[in-house]
N, C-alpha and C positions, 0 to 999 in steps of 0.2 A: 314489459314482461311478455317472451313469448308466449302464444299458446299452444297448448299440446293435447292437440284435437285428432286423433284418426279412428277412421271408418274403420268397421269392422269389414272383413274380405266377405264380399255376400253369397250366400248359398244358395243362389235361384239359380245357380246352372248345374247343382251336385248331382241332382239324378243322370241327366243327360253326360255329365263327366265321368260319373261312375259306370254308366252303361256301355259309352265308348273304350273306358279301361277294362271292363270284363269283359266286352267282346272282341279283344285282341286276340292274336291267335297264339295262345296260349291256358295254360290251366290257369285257371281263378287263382286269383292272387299271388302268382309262381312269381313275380318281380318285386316285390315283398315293397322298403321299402321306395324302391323307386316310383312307385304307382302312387305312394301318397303324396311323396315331392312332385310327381303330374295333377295331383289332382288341387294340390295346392298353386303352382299354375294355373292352373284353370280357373281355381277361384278368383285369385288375384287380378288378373285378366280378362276374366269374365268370357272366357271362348274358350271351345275346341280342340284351338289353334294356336296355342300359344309362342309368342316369337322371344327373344333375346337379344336384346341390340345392346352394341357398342358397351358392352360390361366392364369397370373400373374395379381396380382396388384404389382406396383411399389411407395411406398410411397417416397419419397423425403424428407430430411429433413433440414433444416440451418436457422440461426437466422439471425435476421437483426438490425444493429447497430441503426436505429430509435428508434426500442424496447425502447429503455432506454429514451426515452424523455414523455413516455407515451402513448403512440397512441395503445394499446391495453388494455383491463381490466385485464389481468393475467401478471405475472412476466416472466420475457425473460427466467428465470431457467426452466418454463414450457416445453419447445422445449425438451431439454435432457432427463427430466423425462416425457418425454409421448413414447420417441423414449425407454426408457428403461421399459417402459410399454408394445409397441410395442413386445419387443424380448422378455416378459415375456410373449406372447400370451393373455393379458389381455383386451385389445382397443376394443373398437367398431370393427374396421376393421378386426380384428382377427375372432371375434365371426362369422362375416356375411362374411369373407372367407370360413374358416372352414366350415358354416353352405352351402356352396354355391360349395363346391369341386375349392376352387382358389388357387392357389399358391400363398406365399406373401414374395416378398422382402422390405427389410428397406434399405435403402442408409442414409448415413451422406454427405451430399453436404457442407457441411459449418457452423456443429454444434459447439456453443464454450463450448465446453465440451470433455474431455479424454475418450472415451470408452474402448479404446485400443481393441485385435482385436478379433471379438465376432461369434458365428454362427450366421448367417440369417443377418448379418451387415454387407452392401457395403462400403467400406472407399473408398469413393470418395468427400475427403474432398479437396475444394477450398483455405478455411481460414480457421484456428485454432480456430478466433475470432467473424466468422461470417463477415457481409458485413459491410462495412461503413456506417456511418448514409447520408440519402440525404437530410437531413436538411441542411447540411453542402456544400457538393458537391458529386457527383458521387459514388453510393452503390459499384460500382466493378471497375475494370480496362477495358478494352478492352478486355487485355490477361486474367484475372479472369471468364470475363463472354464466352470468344471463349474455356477456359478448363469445365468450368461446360456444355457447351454447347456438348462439345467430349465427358463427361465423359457420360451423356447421350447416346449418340450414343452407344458407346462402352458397357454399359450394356442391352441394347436393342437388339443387336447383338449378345451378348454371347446367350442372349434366343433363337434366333430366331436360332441360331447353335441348340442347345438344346432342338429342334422340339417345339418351344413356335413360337403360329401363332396367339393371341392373346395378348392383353397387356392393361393394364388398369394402370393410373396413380394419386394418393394422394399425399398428400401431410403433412408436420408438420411444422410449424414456425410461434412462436410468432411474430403479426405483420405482415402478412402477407398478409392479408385484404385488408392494407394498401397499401403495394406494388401494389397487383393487383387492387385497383381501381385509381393508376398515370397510371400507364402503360393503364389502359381501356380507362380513359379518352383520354393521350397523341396518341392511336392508333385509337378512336372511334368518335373523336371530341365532345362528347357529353359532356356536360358541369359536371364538377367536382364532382355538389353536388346530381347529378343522381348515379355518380358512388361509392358514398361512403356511407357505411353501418356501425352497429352496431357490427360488427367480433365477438366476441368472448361474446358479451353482454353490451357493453356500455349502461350507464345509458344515458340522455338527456347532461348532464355536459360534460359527457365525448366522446359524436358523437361530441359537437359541437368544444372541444378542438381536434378531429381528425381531421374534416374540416379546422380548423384554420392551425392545423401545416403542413397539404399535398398541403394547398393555397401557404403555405413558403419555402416550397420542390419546388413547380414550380416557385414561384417569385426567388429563388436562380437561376435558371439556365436559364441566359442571353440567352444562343447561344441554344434556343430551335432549338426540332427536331422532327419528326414524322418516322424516319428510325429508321426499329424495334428494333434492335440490340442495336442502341444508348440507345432506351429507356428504355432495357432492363437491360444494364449496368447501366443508370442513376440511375434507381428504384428497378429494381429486386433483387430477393433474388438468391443465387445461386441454394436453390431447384425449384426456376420455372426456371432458365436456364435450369437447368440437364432435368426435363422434358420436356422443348419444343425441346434437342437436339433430346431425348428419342423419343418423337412422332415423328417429321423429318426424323428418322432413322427408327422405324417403319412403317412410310407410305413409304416410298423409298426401304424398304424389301416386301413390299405388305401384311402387318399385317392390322387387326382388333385392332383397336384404342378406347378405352372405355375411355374417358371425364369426370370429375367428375363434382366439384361443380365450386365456381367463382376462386380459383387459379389455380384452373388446366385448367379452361378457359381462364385466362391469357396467361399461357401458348400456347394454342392451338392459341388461337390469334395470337400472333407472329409467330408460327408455319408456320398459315394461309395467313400472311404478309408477310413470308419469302418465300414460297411454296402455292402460292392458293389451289393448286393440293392437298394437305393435306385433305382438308374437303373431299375426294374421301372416303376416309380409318376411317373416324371418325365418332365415335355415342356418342352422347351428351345425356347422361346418365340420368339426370335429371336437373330440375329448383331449381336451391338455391333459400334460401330465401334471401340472400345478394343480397342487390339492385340493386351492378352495374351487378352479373350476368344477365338480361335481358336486359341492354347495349349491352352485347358480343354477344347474343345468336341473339339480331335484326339486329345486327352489320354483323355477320357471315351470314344469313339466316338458321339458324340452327333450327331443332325444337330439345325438350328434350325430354326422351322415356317418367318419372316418374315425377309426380310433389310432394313429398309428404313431404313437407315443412321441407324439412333436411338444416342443414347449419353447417355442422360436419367437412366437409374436410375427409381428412384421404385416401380418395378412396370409402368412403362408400355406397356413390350414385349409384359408379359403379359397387361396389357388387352387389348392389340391382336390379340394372336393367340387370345384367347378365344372371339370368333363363328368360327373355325375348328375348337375344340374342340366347340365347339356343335352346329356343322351337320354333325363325323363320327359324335355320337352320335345324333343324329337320322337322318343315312344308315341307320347300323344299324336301328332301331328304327321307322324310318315308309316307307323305302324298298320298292316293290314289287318281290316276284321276277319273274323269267318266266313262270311257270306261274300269280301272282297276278295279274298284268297280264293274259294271255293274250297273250303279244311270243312270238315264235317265236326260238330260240334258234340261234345261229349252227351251221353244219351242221358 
C-alpha cells in the first residue's frame, strides 16, 4: 500500500516573503492574484528566490469499459488515435507546449490498443483492455488502482531526479467526464446532476442518457463508500489513478503542481482526500466549462488562475496559465524594491 504522506508548505519564511512582495515598486497589493501565486512559491521553496526548471506536462492516458455503453459522443477508438496524435506532435497540447517552452510526456495508463514501444510513450499500462465497465461493478481491482497509483509516483520522481521542479498533468480517455463527475459527486456530496456535464459535446438526448446510466453506476453499488480510494477503484480510470499518484508524489517531493481542467480535478481531489496537505503545492490552472469542475473547485477552496471557457482536457489549461506561473516567480526574484529603485514610497 502506498503511503500518502505530505508536508504541509511551511510558513517560517511568510513574513519575510510578504515583506519582499509589498515592497515592490508598486501599490500594495496592485498585482492581485499574482502576488499570492509568488508567495506560494516561496513557501514551497522555501526562498526569496524562487527558480523553475525543466517543467512537464504529464498527459495520462486509458480507456474506460463504460465507453462502450455510450455515455460519451465520440468512439472509445478515439483514446488511441488522439495518443497517436499526441506522439505525432499534432494536439492542442503539443502546439501550447512547444509555444510555451514545456516539456511533454504521454503515458499509456490503460489504453486498449498496441502501441508497442515508441519515443515520448510511457508504458505504464494497467490493462491491455482498459478498465471494467461500472455499470456492472467495480472499474478496477484494489491492486489495479494501488499499481496505476505507483506508476504515477514512479514517473513523477524520475522527473524530479531529472532537475523537473515543476509538473502539470492532462489527461486522454474517452469517457472520462464520466468517471470524474461519480467520483465528484461520491467525494463532494453534491448532488449527481450538478456534477455531470456534456464531455466531449452531447447533444440534449445524449446528457440525459449520461445522467441515466451514472444514476445505475451508483444504484449498482450496494456497500457505498466515500473512502477515496474505494471510489477511485469503483469509478476511475486508471489515467486519473496514475495522476492523483503523480501529484501525491510531487507534492511529497515539494514540486509545483499545475491542475488542469475537471479530470485532472478529479484527480487532485483524491489527492486532496488522501493528503489535505496536497492543495499546499497546487495551482488550479483554470475554470472548465464542465459543470462538475465548480463542484471541486467550491469543494477544495480553490480559486482558478484563467477562466477562458476551455473544456479540452489534455493539459491545455495548464499550458496556458503557465507564463502566469512564470512571470509571479520572476516578480519575486527580478522585481525592484523601493529603496532598489530609489521610487519614493507612499506617505
Amino acid at each position: 500500500m502506498m503511503q500518502f504522506q505530505v508536508e504541509p508548505a511551511s510558513r517560517g519564511l511568510d513574513t519575510a516573503l510578504r515583506q519582499a512582495i509589498d515592497n515592490k515598486t508598486k501599490p500594495l497589493g496592485s498585482l492581485g492574484r499574482i502576488e499570492a501565486l509568488a508567495l506560494q512559491l516561496g513557501r514551497i521553496q522555501q526562498t526569496l528566490l524562487p527558480t523553475l526548471r525543466r517543467p512537464h506536462i504529464v498527459v495520462c492516458a486509458g480507456d474506460h469499459g463504460a465507453a462502450k455503453a455510450g455515455i460519451s459522443a465520440y468512439p472509445q477508438e478515439v483514446t488511441w488515435q488522439m495518443v497517436e496524435n499526441f506522439l505525432a506532435g499534432g494536439a492542442a497540447i503539443n502546439v501550447f507546449a512547444r509555444a510555451n517552452g514545456l516539456e511533454l510526456i504521454i503515458v499509456d495508463c490503460g489504453v486498449a490498443h498496441d502501441f508497442g514501444e515508441r519515443p515520448g510513450l510511457i508504458d505504464a499500462k494497467v490493462s491491455a483492455i482498459g478498465t471494467a465497465s461500472y455499470l456492472d461493478g467495480a472499474a478496477m481491482t484494489m491492486a489495479q488502482c494501488e499499481t496505476a497509483l505507483a506508476n504515477g509516483a514512479r514517473i513523477v520522481a524520475q522527473l524530479d531526479e531529472a532537475g523537473c521542479n515543476v509538473v502539470g498533468f492532462g489527461e486522454m480517455g474517452i469517457g472520462n467526464t464520466a468517471s470524474a463527475s461519480l467520483i465528484s459527486h461520491c467525494l463532494t456530496g453534491a448532488p449527481l446532476a450538478d456534477c455531470v456535464g456534456r464531455g466531449t459535446g452531447l447533444d440534449d438526448a445524449g446528457l440525459a442518457r449520461k445522467r441515466q446510466l451514472l444514476q445505475q453506476a451508483l444504484d449498482v453499488w450496494l456497500q457505498r463508500s466515500d473512502e477515496p480510494l474505494a471510489v477511485l477503484a469503483r469509478y476511475g480510470g486508471f489515467e486519473i489513478a496514475t495522476m492523483a499518484g503523480g501529484m501525491l508524489e510531487a507534492a511529497r517531493r515539494k514540486m509545483l503542481v499545475l491542475v488542469d481542467g475537471f479530470i485532472s480535478g478529479a484527480a487532485a481531489l483524491i489527492a486532496a482526500k488522501l493528503a489535505p496537505a496536497f492543495l499546499d503545492y497546487a495551482v488550479f490552472s483554470h475554470l472548465s466549462q464542465e459543470r462538475g469542475h465548480q463542484v471541486q473547485l467550491a469543494h477544495l477552496g480553490a480559486r482558478p488562475l484563467i477562466d477562458l471557457d476551455l473544456r479540452l482536457g489534455e493539459g491545455t489549461g495548464a499550458a496556458l496559465a503557465w507564463p502566469l506561473v512564470k512571470s509571479a516567480s520572476a516578480m519575486l526574484g527580478e522585481m525592484a524594491s523601493f529603496a532598489e529603485a530609489g521610487v519614493a514610497e507612499r506617505l
